[in-house]
C-alpha positions in Angstrom: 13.9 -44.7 -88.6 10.9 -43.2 -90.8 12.1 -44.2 -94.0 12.9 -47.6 -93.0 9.4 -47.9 -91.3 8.2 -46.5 -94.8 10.2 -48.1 -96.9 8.7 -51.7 -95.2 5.1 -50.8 -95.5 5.7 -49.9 -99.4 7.5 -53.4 -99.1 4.8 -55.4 -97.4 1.9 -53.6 -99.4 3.3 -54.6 -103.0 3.8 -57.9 -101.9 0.4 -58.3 -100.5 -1.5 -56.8 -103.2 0.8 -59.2 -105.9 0.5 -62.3 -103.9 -2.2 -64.8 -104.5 -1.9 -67.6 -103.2 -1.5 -67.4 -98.9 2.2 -69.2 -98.5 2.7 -65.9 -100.6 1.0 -63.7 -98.4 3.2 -64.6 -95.8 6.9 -63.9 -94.5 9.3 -66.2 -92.6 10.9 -64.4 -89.9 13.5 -65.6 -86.9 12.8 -63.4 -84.1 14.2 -64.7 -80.4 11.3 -65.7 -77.6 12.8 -61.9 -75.5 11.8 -60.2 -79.1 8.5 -61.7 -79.1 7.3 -60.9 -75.5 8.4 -57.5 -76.6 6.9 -56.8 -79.5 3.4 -58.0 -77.4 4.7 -55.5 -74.5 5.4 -52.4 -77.0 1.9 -53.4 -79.0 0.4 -53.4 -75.3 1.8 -49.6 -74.6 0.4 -47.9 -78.0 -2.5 -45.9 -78.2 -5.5 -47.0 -81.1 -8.4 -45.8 -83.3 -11.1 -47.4 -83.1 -11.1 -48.5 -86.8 -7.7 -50.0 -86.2 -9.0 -52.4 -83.3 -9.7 -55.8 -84.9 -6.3 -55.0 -87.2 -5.0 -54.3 -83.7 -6.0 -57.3 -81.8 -4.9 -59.5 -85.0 -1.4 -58.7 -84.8 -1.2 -58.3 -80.7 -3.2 -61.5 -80.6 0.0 -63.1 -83.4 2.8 -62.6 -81.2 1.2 -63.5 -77.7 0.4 -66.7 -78.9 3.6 -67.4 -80.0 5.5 -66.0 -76.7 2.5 -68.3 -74.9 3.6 -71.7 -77.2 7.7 -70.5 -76.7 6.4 -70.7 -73.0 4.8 -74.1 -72.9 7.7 -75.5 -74.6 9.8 -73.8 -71.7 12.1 -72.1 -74.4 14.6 -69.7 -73.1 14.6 -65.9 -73.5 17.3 -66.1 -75.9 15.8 -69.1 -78.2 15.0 -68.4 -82.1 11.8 -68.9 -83.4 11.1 -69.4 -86.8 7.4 -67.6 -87.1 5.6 -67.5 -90.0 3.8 -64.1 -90.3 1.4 -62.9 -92.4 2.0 -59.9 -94.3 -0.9 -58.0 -93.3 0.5 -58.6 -89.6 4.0 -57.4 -90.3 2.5 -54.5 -91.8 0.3 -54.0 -88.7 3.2 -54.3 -86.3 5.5 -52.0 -88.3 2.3 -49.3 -88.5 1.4 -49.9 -85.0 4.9 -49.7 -83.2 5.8 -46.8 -85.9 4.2 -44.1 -83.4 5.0 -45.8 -80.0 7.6 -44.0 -77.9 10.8 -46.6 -77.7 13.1 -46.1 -74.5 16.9 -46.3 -75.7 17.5 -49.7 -73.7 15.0 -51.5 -76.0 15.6 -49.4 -79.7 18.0 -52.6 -80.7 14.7 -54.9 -79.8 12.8 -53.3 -81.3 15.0 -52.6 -84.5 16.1 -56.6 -84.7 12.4 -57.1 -85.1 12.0 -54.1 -88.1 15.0 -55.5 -89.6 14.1 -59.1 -89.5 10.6 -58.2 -91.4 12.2 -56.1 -94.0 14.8 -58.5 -94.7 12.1 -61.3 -95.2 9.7 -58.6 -97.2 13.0 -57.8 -99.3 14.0 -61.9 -100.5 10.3 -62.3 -100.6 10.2 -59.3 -103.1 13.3 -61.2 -104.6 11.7 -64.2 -105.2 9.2 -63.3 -107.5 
């Protein structure tokens, strides 16, 4: 699980450093509304430095307002949703969650949500 974890930060930091322009600095991913609400609740569990706070807050703040919309539009658990997230956020979650302690009934959450990022990081990479 380490090298994938750094084999998507090496990912998302080339492409964020050789993307100009912000539609490049970003990364579709489809992640269902259950995958969201978890990736808030495992953000929630983490311990933080204090430098890392408004990084932090960013990508906490990126996936509870789209489990709050998936809400308001009364989506099911199981729904897709097409996010756009910025690379700086995918690299924050994958950072983040890369130290949290995962119980075995959520590791295929969580590792649908790793997988969906480096899959978009890796045809991103692709494209250019």
């Amino acid at each position: 699980m380490k090298k994938i974890t750094l084999c998507v930060l090496i990912i998302l930091f080339a492409l964020l450093l050789y993307g100009a322009k912000a539609e490049e600095n970003e990364l579709s991913i489809r992640i269902s509304v259950g995958e969201c609400i978890y990736a808030v609740n495992i953000l929630q569990s983490i311990d933080i430095y204090g430098e890392e706070i408004e990084r932090f807050i960013k990508t906490k703040e990126f996936f509870l307002d789209n489990a709050k919309k998936a809400q308001n539009e009364n989506k099911n658990i199981s729904d897709e949703l097409e996010l756009i997230i910025p690379i700086e956020t995918a690299q924050g979650f994958i950072s983040f969650t890369s130290r949290a302690k995962i119980k075995g009934s959520d590791a295929d959450l969580y590792y649908g949500i790793v997988q969906e990022i480096l899959e978009a990081a890796n045809s991103k990479k692709q494209e250019k």
